[in-house]
N, C-alpha and C positions, 0 to 999 in steps of 0.2 A: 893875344893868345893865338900862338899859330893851328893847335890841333883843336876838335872841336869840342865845348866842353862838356859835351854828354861821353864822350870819348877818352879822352884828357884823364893819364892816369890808367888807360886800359878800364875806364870806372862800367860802362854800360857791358862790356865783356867778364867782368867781376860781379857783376852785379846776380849777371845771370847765372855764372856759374855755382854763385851763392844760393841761390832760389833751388836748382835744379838739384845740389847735393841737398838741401835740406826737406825738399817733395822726395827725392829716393830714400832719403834716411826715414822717412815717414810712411812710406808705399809697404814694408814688410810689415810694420803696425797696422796695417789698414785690412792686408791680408789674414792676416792672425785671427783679426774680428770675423772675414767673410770676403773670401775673394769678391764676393757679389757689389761688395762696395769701390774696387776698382774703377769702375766709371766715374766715383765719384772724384778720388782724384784725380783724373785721367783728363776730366775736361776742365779740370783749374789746371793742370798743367800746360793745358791747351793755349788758356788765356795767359798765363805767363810770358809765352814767348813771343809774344805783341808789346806792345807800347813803347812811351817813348822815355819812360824811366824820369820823369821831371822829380818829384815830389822823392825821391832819394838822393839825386842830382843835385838839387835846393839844399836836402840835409846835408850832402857830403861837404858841400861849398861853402854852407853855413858853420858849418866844422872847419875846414881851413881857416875862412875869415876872422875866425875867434882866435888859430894859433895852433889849434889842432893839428898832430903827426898823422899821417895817413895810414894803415893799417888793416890788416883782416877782420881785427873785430870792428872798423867805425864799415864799413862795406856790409857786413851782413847788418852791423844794428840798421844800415841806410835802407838794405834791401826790404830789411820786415813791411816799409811801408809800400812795397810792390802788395804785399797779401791785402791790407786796406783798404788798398784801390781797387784788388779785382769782390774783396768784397761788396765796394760800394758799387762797384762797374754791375756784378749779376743782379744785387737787390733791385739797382733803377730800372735795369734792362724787363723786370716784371712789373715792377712797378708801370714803368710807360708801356707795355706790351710790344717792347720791340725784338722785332726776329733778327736781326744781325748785329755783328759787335765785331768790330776789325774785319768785315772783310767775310767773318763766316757768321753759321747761324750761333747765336746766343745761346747761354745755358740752358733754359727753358726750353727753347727750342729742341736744345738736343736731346734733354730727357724723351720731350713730349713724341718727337720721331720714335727712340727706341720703345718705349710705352707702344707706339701705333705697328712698328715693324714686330713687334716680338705677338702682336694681337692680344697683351692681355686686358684684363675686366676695367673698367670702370674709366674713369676719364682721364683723358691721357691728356690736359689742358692744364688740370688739377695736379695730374702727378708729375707733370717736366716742373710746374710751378713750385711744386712743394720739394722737390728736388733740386732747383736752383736754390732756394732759399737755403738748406742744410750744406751747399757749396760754399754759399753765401758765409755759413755761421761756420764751417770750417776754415775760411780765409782768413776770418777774421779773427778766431782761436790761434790760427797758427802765427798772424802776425804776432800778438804778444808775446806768442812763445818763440819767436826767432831772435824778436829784441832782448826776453830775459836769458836769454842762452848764448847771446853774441859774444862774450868773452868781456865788454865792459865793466871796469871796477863796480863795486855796490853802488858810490856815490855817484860816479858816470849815467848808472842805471838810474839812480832816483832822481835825478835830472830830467834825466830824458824821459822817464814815465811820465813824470808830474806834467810835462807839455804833450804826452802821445794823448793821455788821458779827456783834456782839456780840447784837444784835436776831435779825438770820438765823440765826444758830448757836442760839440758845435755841426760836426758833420753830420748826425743824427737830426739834430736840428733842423739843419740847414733845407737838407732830406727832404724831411717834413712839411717843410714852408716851401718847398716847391710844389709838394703833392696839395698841399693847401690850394696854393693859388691858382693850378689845374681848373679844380671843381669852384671854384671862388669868384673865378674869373674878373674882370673888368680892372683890371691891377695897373696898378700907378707906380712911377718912376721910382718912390720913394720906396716902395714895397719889394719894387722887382730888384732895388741897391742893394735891401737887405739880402735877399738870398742868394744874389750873386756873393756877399762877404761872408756867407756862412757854408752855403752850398760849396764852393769852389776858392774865393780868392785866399781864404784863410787856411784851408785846407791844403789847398793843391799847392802855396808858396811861403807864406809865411808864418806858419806853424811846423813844417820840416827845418827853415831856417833855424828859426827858433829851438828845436830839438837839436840839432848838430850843434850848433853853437852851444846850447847848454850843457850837451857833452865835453864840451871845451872848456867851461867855466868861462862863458863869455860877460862882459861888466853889463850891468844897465845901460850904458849908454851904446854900447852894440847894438845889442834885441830893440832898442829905439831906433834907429838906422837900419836895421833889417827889417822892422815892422813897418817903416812910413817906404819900403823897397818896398819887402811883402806885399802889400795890402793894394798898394798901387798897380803890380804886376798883375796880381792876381784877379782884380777885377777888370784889367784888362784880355787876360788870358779869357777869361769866362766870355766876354763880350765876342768876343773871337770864334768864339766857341759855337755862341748864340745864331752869327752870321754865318756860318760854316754847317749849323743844322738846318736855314733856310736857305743859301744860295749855293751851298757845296757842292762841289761835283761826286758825285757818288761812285764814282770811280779811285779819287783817292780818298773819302772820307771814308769808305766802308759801307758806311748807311743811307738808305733811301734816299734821294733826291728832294728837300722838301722833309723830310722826317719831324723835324719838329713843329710843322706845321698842323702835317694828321694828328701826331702825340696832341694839338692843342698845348705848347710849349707857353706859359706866360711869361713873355720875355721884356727886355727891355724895349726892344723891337715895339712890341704890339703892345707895349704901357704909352712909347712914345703916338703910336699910331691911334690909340685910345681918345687922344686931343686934340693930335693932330689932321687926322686923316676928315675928308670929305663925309658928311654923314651919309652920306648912298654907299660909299665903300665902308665905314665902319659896319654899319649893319652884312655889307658880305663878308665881310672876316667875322664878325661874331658869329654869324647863319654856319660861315664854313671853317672854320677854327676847329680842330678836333675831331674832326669828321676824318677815319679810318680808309676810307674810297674813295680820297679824292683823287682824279685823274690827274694825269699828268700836263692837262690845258686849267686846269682848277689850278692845282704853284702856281703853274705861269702867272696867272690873274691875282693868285693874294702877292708874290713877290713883287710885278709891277703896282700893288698899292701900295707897297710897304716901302717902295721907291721912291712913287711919286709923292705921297706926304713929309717926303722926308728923314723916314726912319734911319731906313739905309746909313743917309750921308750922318744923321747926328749920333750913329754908335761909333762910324768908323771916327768920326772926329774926338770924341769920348775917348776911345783906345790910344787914340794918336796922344790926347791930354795927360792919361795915365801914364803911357809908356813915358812922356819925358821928364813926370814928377817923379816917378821910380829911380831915375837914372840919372836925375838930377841929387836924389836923395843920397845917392852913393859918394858923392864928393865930399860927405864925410869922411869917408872912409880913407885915412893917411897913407901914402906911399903909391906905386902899380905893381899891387899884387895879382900873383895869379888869380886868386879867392875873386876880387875885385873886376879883372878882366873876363876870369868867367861868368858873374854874376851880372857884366854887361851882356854879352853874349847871348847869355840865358835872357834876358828879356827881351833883345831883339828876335829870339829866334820862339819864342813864346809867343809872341803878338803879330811875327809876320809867316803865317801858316797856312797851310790849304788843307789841313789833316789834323 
């Protein structure tokens, strides 16, 4: 595939034009209630126009690869799961108390500024929080309602619901078992697998497949071949993800240098580090784990332990194992279809990232 497949198709250009008529067609209802809630969509608007668009990208592809005509209504059903993401993106971002997301300050954040700039009562900590969260539940509202309004036949839609559905309930989950393991701490390989397949891999890849294709009336033995792609991409992607919130540059990542380090992140990282690492550096990563003030000579010292045990080299080896079971999984898949060449593409360009 010569153009590239977040592109391919005009699709990331569509995608957003989709978003953007359907936050305007909604901004004169939001008015109606109380200009005063303007902010609110203002800053999911905000968050929109970032990302990298995967988890519609996977839909749309997943819908080609089934057979699927390309179309205005599979682009907005693709888009809804832009709202999804920024809902899941503001809940974490309070959840972990992080101030930045792309680059700027985060929803909470930006409540909690206008709360302090306008000087009114009471805690402005509380009210950016509690106003991220109402972003949070209108993102999430409006996903449903982009996909039930996309112009998809009924039976296209009860397809697709029955997997969007299935997708919330595991993402919720996944959520959860992250914030678990936070406070839980001392987390093991096998623990830290699960939440990377519910938090992210299943989410962010192989559940979008799965939706597009089922808009397709894709057979069983596709959604098998998409799910042994899926599920391998996908816990690659997260792994990627994990190493990119402790060695990232925070100049392209957005966020802190080191951020999921203060967040106390229980990653695979520091499940492997749990066994493997020197008992004198375990004890300074559990001492310093989560700790909000760590300087910027503190990373230094937890990344070279998380190097020197090892950790480092056996995720990136991990991703490397993933990426080629994914891509190997695809040789199912009959003929060089586009669906097929994008779907390569997409994991390579999933797994080899700086952002």
């Amino acid at each position: 595939m010569e153009i590239h497949p977040l592109d391919a198709n005009g699709l990331r250009e569509r995608i957003q034009l989709s978003l953007n008529n359907f936050v305007s067609d909604h901004k004169a209802m939001m008015v109606n209630v109380s200009p005063d809630t303007l902010p609110l969509v203002e800053s999911l608007e905000g968050l929109l126009v970032g990302g990298k668009r995967l988890r519609p990208a996977f839909a749309y592809w997943g819908f080609l690869a089934a057979g699927g005509q390309d179309s205005d209504e599979i682009i907005r059903a693709c888009a809804s799961l832009e709202f999804l993401q920024a809902c899941a993106l503001i809940h974490d971002d309070v959840m972990d108390a992080s101030d930045t997301r792309r680059g700027n300050p985060s929803i909470h954040k930006q409540f909690e500024t206008r709360h302090m700039s306008n000087q009114w009562s009471g805690s402005a900590k509380l009210f950016g929080e509690g106003a991220a969260i109402l972003v949070g539940d209108l993102a999430l509202s409006w996903a449903d309602e982009m996909l039930l309004t996309s112009g998809l036949t009924t039976d296209e839609l009860i397809r697709a619901k029955a997997i969007y559905d299935i997708m919330r309930t595991e993402l919720m989950s996944g959520q959860y078992l992250d914030l678990l393991e936070q406070v839980r701490g001392d987390i093991t390989l096998a623990r830290a697998e699960t939440v990377i397949r519910f938090k992210s891999a299943k989410y962010t890849i192989e559940r979008p497949l799965h939706m597009g294709a089922a808009i397709a009336g894709a057979s069983p033995e596709l959604t098998q071949v998409l799910s042994q792609y899926g599920l391998a991409l996908g816990e690659a992607f997260q792994l990627r993800d994990d190493l990119l919130g402790v060695f990232g540059d925070s100049s392209v990542t957005g966020k802190p240098a080191g951020d999921d380090l203060r967040e106390g992140k229980q990653t695979m990282l520091i499940a492997f580090a749990n066994v493997n690492a020197a008992t004198t550096e375990k004890k300074h990563l559990f001492e310093k784990l989560g700790n909000l003030s760590l300087t910027s000579d503190e990373i230094s010292e937890l990344q070279r332990i998380l190097i020197s045990c090892g950790a480092q080299e056996f995720v990136e080896n991990r991703i490397t194992s993933y990426l080629e079971a994914a891509l190997t999984s695809l040789n199912a898949l009959s003929g060089e279809t586009d669906a097929k060449a994008a779907l390569i593409e997409l994991a390579i360009l999933a797994t080899n990232r700086s952002a």
